[in-house]
C-alpha positions in Angstrom: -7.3 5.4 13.4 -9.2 7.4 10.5 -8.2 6.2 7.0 -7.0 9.8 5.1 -10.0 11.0 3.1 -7.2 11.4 0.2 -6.9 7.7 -0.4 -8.8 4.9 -1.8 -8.0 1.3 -0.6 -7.7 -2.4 -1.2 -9.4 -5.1 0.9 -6.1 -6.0 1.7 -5.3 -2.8 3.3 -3.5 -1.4 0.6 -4.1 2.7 0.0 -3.3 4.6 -3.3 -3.2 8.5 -3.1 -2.7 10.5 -6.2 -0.2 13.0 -6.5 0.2 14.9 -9.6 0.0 12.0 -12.6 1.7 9.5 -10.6 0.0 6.9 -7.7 1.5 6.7 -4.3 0.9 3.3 -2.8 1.2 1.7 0.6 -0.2 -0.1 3.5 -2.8 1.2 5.5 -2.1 2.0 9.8 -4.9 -0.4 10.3 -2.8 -3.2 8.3 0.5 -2.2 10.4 -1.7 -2.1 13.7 -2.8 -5.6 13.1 0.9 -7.4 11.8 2.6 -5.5 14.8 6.6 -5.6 14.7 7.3 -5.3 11.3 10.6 -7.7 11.1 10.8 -8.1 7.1 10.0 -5.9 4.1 11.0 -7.2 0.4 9.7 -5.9 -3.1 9.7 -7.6 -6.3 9.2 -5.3 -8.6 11.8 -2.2 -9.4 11.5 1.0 -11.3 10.3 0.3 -14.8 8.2 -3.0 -14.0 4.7 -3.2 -14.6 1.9 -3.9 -11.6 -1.4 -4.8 -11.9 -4.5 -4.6 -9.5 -4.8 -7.2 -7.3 -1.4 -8.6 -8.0 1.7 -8.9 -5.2 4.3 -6.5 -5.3 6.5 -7.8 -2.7 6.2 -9.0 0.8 6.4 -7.7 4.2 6.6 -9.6 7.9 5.9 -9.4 11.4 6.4 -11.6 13.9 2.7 -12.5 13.5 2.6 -13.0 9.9 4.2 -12.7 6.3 1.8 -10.8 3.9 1.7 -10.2 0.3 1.7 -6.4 -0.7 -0.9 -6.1 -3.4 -1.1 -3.1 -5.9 -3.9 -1.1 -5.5 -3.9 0.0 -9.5 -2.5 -1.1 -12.6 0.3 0.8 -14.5 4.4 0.8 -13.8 6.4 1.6 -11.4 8.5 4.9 -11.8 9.9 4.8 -7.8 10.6 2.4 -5.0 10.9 3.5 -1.6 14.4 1.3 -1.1 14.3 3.1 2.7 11.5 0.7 3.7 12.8 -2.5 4.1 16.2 -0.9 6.0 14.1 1.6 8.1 10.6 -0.5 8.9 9.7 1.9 11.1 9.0 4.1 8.5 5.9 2.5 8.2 5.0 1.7 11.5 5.4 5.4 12.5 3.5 7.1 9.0 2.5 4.3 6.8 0.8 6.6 4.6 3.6 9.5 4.1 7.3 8.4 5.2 6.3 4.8 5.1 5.0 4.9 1.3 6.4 1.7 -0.8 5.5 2.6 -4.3 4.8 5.3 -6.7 3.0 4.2 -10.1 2.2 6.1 -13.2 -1.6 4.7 -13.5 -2.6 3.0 -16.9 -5.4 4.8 -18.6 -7.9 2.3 -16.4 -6.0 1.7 -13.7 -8.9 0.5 -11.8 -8.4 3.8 -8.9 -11.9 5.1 -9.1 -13.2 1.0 -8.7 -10.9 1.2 -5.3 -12.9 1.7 -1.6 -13.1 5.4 -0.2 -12.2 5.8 3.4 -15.6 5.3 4.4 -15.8 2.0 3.1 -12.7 1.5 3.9 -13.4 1.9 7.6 -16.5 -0.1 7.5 -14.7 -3.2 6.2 -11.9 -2.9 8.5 -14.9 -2.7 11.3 -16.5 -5.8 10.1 -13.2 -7.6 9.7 -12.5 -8.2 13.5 
């Protein structure tokens, strides 16, 4: 389960990938590994809201768990991936193309670079068990 060298991530197994001027966000396949059967997926925020780092975005559930999503950068949204929450298996199957929640246009510090690489990234899922 390699994290995409592509991505930076949240302790919180959130990943943010950029493509073009715009961030793509999601969870990471270690995050969907550990909730198991994804039962739920809500967001809060729409097209046009603002996110910040750190800060929920919505919510998803297994039959484990109910998680915040966090935002892995600060900025607003320009696209929701409204398939998700219908079509969990989206993320289950490729959290990190089909199964992608957000897409953000990044503030001027958006706080990207600050986020792990997917070295780090792997190391602290490691540790995290």
């Amino acid at each position: 389960m390699a994290a995409p060298n592509n991505c930076r991530f949240l302790e919180t197994h959130e990943w943010a990938r950029k493509d073009g001027d715009t961030i793509v966000v999601g969870i990471t396949e270690h995050a969907v590994s550990q909730l198991g059967e994804l039962v739920f997926c809500k967001f809060s925020k729409k097209a046009g809201d603002r996110v910040s780092a750190r800060q929920p975005f919505g919510e998803i559930e297994s039959v484990k768990a109910v998680s915040d999503l966090n935002a892995p950068v600060n900025g607003v949204v320009v696209e929701v991936n409204n398939s998700v929450p219908d079509a969990l298996h989206l993320v289950q199957q490729d959290p990190y193309n089909s199964g992608w929640m957000l897409r953000v246009k990044p503030d001027a510090k958006s706080g990207y670079e600050e986020l792990m690489d997917a070295a780090a990234y792997e190391k602290h899922a490691a540790e995290e068990h």
